[in-house]
NUVEXSE-989410 format. One record per atom (N, C-alpha, C, O): x, y, z. Coordinates in steps of 0.05 Angstrom, whole numbers, plus 5000, padded with zeros to 4 digits. Each point is the difference from the previous one (the first is absolute). Layout:
XYZ;...
This chain:
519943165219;501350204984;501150225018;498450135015;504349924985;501250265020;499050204998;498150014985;502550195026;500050274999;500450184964;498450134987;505049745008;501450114977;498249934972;499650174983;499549555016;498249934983;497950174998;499650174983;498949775038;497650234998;499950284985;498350084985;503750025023;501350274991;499849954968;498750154985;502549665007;501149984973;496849954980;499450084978;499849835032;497549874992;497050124994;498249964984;502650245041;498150355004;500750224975;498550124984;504349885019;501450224977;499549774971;499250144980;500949715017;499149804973;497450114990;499650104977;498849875042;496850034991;499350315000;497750104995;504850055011;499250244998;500350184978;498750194990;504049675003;500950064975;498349854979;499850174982;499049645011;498349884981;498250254999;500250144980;498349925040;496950144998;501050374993;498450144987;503649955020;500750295009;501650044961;499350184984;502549635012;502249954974;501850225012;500150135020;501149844957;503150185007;500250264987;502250094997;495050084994;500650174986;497250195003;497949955012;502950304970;496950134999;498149844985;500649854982;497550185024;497949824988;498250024986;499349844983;499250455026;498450114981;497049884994;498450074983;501749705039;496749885009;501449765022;502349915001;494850015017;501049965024;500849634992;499249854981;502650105043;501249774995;496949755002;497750025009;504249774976;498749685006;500249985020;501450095018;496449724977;500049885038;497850035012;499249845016;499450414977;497850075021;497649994968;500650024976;497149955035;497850084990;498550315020;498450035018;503450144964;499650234997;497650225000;498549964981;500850255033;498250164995;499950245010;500350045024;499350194954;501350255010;497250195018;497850074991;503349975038;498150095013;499650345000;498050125008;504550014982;500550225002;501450134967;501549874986;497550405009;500950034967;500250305001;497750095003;504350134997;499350214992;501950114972;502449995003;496450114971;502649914975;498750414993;501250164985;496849915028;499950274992;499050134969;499150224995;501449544986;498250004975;497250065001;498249885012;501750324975;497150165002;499550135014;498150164999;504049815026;498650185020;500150355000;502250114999;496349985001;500050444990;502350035021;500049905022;501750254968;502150165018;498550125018;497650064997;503649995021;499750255021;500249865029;500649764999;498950355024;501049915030;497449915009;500350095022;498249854978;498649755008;498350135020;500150254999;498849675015;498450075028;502350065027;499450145019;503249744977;500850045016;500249805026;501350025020;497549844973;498849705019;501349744987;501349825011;497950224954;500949724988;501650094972;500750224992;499449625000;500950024962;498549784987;499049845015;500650124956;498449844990;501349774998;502250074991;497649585013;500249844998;498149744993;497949935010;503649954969;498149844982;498449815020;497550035001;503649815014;499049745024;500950205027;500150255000;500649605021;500850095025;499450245005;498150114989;503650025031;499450325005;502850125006;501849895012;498350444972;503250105007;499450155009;499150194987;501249845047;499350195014;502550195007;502249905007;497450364989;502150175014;500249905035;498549915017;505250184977;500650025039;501350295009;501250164985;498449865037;500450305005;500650005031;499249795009;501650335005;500550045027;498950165006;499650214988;499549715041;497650135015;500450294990;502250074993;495550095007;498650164999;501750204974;500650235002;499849594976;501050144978;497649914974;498649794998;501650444987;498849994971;501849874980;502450054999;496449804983;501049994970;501750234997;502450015004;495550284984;499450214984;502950165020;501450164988;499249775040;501950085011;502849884998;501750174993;498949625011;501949814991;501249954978;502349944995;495250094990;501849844969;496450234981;498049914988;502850335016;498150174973;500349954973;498450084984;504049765008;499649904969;499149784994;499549924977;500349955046;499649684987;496850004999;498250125010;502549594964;498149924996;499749834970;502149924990;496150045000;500749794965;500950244982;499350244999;502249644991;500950174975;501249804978;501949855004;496750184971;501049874981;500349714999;501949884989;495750025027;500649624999;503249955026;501949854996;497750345028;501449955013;499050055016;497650044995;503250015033;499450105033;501950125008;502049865006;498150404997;503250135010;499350155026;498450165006;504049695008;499850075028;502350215008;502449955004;496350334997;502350244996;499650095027;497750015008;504650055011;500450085025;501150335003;500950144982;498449945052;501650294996;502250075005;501350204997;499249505014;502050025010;502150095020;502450044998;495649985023;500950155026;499549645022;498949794997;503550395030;500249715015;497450015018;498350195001;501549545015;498650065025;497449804993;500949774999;497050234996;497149894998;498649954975;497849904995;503750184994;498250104960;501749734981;500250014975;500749825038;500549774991;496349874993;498050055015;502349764953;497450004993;500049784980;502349974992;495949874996;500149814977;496449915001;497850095005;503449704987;497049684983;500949855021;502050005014;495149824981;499849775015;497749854974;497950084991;503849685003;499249854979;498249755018;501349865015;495950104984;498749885015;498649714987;498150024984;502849785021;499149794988;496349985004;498550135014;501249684971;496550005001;499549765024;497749965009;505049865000;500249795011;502450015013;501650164991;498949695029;502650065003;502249694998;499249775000;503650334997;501149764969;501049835033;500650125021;499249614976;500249835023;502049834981;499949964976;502249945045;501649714984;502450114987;502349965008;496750244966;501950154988;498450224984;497649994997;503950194994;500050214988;501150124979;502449985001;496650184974;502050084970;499350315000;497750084996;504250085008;499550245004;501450144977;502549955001;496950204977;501350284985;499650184998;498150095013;503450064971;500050334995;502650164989;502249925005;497150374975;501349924987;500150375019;498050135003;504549975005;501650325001;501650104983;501749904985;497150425021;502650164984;500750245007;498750214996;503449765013;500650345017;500550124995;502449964994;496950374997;500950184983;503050155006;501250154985;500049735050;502650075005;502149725010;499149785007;503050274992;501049735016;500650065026;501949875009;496850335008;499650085026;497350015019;499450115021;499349694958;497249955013;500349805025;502149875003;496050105012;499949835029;497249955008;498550185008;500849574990;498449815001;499949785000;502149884992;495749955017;499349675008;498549954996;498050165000;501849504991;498449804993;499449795017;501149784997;497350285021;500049725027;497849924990;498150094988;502749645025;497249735001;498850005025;501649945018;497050094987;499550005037;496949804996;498549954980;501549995048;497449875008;496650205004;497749945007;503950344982;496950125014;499050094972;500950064978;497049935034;497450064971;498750274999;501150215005;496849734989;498250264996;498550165027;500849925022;497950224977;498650195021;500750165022;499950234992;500949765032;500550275016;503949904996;501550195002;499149694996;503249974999;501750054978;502349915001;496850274972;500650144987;502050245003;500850134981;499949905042;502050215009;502950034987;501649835008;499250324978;503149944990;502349935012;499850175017;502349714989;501449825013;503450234991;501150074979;499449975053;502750184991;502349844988;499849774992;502050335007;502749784973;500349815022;499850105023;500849644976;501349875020;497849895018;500749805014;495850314989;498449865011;497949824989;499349984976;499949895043;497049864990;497750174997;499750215013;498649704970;497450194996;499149995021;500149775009;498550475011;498449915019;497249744998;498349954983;502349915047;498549764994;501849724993;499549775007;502450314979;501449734990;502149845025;501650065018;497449714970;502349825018;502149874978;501549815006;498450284973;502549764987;499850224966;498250024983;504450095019;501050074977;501449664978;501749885014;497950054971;500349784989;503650154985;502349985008;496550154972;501950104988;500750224981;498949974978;502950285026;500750254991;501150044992;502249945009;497850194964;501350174986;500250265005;497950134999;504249965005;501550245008;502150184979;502249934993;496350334999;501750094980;500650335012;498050145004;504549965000;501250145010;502950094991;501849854996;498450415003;502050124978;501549894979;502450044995;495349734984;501749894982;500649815015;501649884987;498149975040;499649815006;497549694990;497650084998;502649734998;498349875006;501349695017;501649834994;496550245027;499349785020;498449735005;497650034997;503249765009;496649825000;501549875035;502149875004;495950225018;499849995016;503650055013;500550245000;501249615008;501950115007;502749884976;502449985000;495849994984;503150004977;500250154971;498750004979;502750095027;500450304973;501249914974;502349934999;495750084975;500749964978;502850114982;500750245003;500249644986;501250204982;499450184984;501150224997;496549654986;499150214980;499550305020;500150075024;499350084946;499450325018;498550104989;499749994976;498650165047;497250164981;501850184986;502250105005;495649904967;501050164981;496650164987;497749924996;503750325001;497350264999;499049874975;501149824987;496150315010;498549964976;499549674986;498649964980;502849855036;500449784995;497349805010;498750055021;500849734964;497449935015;501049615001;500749824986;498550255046;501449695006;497049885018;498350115013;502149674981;498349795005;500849785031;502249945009;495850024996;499749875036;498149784992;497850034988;503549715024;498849715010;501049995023;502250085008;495549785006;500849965029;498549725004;497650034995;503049705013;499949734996;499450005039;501550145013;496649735000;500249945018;499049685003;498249934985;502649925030;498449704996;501049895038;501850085015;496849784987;501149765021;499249725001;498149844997;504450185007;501349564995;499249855032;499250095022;501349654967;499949865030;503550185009;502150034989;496850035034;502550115021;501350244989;502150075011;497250034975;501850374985;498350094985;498649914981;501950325033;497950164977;501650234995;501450115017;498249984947;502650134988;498350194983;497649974995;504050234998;500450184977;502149954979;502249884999;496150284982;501350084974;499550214986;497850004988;504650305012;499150284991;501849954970;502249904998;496150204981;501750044983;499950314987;497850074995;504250104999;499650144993;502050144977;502450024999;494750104976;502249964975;499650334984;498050134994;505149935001;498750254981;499650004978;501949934985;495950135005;499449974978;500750084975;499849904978;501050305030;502150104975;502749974992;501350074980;499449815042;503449834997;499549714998;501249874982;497150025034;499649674994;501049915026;499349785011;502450414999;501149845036;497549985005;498050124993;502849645025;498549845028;502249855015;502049874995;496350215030;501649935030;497949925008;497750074996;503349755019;497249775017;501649995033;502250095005;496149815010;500450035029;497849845010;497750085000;503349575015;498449875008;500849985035;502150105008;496249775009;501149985023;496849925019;498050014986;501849945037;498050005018;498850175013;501150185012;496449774985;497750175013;501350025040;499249855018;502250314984;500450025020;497849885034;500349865020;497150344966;498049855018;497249834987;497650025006;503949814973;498749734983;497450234986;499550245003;499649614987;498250014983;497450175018;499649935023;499150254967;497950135017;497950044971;500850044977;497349965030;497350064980;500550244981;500150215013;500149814968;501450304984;496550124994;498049934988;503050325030;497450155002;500350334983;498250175002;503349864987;500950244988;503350054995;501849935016;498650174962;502350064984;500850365006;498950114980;502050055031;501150305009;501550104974;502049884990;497250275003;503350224988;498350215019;497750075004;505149995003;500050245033;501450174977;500849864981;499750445016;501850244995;501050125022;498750135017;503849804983;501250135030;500250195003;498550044981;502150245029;500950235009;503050064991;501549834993;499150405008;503750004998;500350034967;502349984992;496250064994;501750074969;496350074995;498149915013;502050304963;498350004990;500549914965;501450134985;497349665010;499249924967;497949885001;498549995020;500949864950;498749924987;500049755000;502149904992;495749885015;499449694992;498849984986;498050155001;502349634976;497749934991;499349734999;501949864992;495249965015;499449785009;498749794975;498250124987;502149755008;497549824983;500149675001;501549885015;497250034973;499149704996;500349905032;501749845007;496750255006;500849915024;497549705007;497750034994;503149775016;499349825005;500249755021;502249905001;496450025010;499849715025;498949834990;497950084990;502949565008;499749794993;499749915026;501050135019;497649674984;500049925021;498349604985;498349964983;503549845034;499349734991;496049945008;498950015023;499649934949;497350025005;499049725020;500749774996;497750315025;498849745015;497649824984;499149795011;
């Protein structure tokens, strides 16, 4: 079998397991199990310890850059109302800040990642990376454009910037839109010989969806944590929920 075949054959089985659309539970194919859960139901408002936020399975640890506070960075955030809102001050330089969504396991083979945003401006600026690093001293927040400290392999990013949205280096059409609450799948798997993505992302109050498939640049790596970073450079309002990691059960 050539080269071209292979290709064709990789994108076949990728499209069976990933489908062509939002999904709204994770694809066939895998015998499934969710290692990581944060949906914020029940959880009492207010800013947390400052260390974590409440999560049902896994762990959602704050990230922060060296020698910054929560209570300094981001003094509003925290649960509110069956959400997680990650409010910045919005000044440049170091006070870039977010979550780190921490599996209980880490997802090998392939991976089903969601979550659902909503920005109270369409000038908000933030990301959604997949990276290989997990929990404990490598928690550090990751500036726009870097890897978390510790990491060797960003898998794949979502990038949202002035009413931009990005998935790694190709720019959607849709456009963030304020007050609007749009929903994130992120499909990772590997085939004999390619290993691929699949971002879909849909707003929910219009019904658009734009999808964006392509290769794990540096293949498949153990998915050890899920990021929303809040960048620096605008100050607003996020808000986070149903956030979740599937990972295929051994």
């Amino acid at each position: 079998m050539g080269c071209a075949a292979v290709a064709i054959l990789c994108a076949g089985a990728f499209t069976d397991r990933f489908g062509s659309g939002l999904r709204g539970a994770p694809p066939a194919g895998f015998d499934w199990i969710e290692r990581a859960r944060a949906t914020f139901d029940g959880a009492s408002d207010g800013a947390g310890d400052g260390v974590t936020f409440p999560a049902e399975s896994g762990r959602l640890a704050v990230l922060l850059r060296p020698g910054k506070a929560l209570k300094e960075v981001g003094p509003t955030t925290g649960v509110t109302g069956g959400r997680l809102l990650l409010s910045d001050v919005g000044t440049a330089g170091d006070s870039a800040f977010g979550v780190r969504l921490v599996p209980t396991a880490e997802a090998t083979g392939a991976a089903f990642v969601s979550l659902d945003f909503t920005s109270v401006c369409e000038w908000n600026r933030f990301s959604v990376r997949l990276t290989d690093v997990g929990d404990g001293a490598t928690t550090e927040c990751a500036a726009w454009g870097d890897l978390p400290a510790g990491a060797t392999t960003q898998m794949v990013g979502l990038y949202v910037e002035g009413g931009s949205l990005r998935v790694n280096a190709t720019t959607l059409k849709m456009r963030l839109a304020k007050q609007a609450r749009f929903r994130v799948e992120i499909g990772l798997v590997s085939l004999v010989g390619r290993d691929v993505y699949e971002v879909a992302v849909a707003n929910l109050e219009t019904g658009e969806i734009e999808r964006v498939t392509g290769d794990l640049a540096g293949g498949f790596k153990p998915l050890r944590g899920v990021d929303i970073i809040k960048h620096t450079g605008h100050a607003d309002d996020l808000y986070i929920d149903n956030l979740s990691i599937l990972a295929p059960a051994k």
